[in-house]
C-alpha positions in Angstrom: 0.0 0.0 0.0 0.8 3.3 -0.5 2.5 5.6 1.9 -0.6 8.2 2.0 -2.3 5.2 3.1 -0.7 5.0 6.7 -0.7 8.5 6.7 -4.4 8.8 6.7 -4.3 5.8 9.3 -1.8 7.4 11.5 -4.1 10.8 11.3 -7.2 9.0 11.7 -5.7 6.8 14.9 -3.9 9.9 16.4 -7.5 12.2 16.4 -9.6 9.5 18.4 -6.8 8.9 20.7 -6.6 12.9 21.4 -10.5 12.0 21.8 -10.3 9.5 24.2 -7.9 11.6 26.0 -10.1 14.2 26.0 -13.2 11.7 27.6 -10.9 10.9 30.3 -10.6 7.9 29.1 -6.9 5.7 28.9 -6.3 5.0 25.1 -7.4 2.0 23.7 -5.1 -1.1 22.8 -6.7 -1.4 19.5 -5.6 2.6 19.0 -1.6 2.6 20.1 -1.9 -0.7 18.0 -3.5 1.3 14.8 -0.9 4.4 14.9 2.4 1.9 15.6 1.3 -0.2 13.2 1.0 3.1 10.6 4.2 4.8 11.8 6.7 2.0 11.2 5.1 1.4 7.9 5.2 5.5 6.8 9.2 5.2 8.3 10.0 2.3 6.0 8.2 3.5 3.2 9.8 6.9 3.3 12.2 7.9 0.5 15.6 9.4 1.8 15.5 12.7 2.1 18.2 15.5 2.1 19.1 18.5 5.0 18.7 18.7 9.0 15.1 19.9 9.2 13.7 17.0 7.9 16.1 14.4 9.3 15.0 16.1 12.6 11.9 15.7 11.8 12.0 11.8 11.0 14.1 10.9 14.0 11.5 13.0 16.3 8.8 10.8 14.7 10.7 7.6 14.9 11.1 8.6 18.9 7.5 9.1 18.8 6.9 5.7 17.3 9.1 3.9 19.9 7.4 5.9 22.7 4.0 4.3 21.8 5.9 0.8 21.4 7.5 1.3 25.0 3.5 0.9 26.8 3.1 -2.4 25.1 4.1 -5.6 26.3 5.5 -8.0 24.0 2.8 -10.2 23.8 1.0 -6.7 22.2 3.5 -6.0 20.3 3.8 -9.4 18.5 0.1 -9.3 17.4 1.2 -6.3 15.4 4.0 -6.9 14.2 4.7 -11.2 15.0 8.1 -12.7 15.3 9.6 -13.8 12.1 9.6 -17.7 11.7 13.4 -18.7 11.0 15.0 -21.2 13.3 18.3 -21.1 11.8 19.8 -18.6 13.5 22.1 -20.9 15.9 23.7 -21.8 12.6 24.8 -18.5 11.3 25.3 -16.7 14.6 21.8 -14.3 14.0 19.2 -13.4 15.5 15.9 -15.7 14.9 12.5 -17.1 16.1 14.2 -18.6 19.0 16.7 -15.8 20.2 13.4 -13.4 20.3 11.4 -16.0 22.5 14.2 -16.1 24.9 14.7 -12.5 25.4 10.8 -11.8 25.5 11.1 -14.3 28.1 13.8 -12.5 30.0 12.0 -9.3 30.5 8.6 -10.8 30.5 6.2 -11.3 28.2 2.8 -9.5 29.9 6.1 -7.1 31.1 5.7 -3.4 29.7 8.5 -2.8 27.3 9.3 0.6 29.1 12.6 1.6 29.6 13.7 -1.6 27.5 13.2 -0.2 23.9 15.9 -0.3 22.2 17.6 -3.2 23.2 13.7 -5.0 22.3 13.5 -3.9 19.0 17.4 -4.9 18.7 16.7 -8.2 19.6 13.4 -8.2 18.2 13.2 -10.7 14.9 11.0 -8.9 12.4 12.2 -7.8 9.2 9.7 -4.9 9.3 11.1 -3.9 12.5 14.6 -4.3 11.7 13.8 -2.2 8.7 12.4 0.7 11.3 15.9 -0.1 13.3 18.4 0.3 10.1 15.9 3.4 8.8 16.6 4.8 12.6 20.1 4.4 13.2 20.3 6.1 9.3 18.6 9.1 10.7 21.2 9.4 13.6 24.1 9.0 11.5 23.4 11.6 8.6 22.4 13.7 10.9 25.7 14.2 13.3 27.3 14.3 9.1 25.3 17.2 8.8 26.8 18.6 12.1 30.0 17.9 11.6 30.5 14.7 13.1 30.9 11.4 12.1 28.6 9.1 11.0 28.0 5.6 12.9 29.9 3.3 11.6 32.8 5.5 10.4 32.6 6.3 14.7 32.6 2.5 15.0 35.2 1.6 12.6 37.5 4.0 13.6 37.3 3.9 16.8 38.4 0.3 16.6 41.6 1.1 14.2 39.7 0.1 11.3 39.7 2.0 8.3 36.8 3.7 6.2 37.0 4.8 2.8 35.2 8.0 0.5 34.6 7.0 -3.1 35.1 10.2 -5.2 35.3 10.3 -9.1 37.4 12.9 -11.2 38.5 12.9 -15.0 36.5 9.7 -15.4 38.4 7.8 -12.6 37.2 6.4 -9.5 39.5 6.9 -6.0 39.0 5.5 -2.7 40.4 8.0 0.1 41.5 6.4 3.6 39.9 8.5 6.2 42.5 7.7 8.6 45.5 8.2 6.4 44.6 10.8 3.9 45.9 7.9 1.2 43.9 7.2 -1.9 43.9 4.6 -4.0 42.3 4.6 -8.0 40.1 1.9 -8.4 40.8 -0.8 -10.9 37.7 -2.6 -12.3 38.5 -6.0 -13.5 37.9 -6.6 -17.2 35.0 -8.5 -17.8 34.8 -12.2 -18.5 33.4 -11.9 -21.9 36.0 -9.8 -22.8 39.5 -10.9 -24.0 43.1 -10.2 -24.6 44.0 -9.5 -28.2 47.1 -9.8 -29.3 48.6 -8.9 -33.5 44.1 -9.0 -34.0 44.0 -12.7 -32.9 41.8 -12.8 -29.7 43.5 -15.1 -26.4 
């Protein structure tokens, strides 16, 4: 479905919640589940966008988003958005059915999520919610670029001695730069395979 779609849904959800407010009245289950469900989906389906107001703007809706996922349990949570069904993930060293299970069962399923957000929706095994994770993190990163920091994993990398690299392109060649040592290096691409050597006309 389209975007505009869980916009409408997210607006619709959001006005009767104000309403119940109003009424005195705690907001329904079936409305958190309504403008969660909506908000991930309008946060995945977003196209990336350029400058600091609106990355501002996405990681204060994203907070938003995890806010209302925080009063759930997990047992709410996963009628919204249920747990992925891989079991393999023992054999690749991942997350999967079975490492959620476990960690739900650590903090409780009929637990409110609370104060354990982040570390839930780590853990959590969902591609939808992993998506909301990566599309997150994304946020964060471009926006301390923008400031004048670095990004996430150039933090991360080089933090730990490892190097990062900028591809940048002049006079039709492509160089990668070292962000540690200032080096740069041209990029080679490798002939392709259906392409061969000729030598005196006579193909190798």
């Amino acid at each position: 479905m389209k975007i505009s779609f869980y916009i409408r849904m997210l607006g619709n959800a959001s006005r009767l919640a104000i309403k119940q407010e109003q009424n005195g009245e705690t907001i329904k289950l079936d409305t958190l589940k309504k403008m969660i469900l909506s908000g991930v989906r309008i946060v995945n389906a977003k196209s990336d966008n350029e400058g600091s107001k609106t990355l501002t703007q996405d990681h204060q809706f994203i907070a938003s988003i995890k806010f209302l996922i925080s009063t759930l349990t997990p047992a709410e949570f996963q009628n919204i958005f249920p747990i992925t069904k891989e079991y393999d993930g023992e054999k690749y060293g991942i997350k999967d059915y079975y490492t959620t299970k476990k960690y739900i069962s650590e903090i409780g399923e009929n637990a409110e999520i609370g104060d354990n957000i982040f570390e839930f929706l780590w853990e959590y095994h969902n591609w939808e919610i992993c998506n909301f994770v990566v599309n997150e993190l994304t946020a964060i990163s471009e926006l301390r670029k923008l400031n004048g920091k670095r990004g996430l994993a150039e933090e991360f990398f080089e933090d730990h001695g490892l190097p990062t690299y900028i591809l940048s392109e002049a006079n039709g060649k492509q160089f990668l730069t070292n962000n540690i040592t200032g080096d740069t290096l041209l990029v080679k691409k490798p002939k392709p395979k259906y392409l061969s050597i000729v030598h005196g006309g006579k193909s190798s």
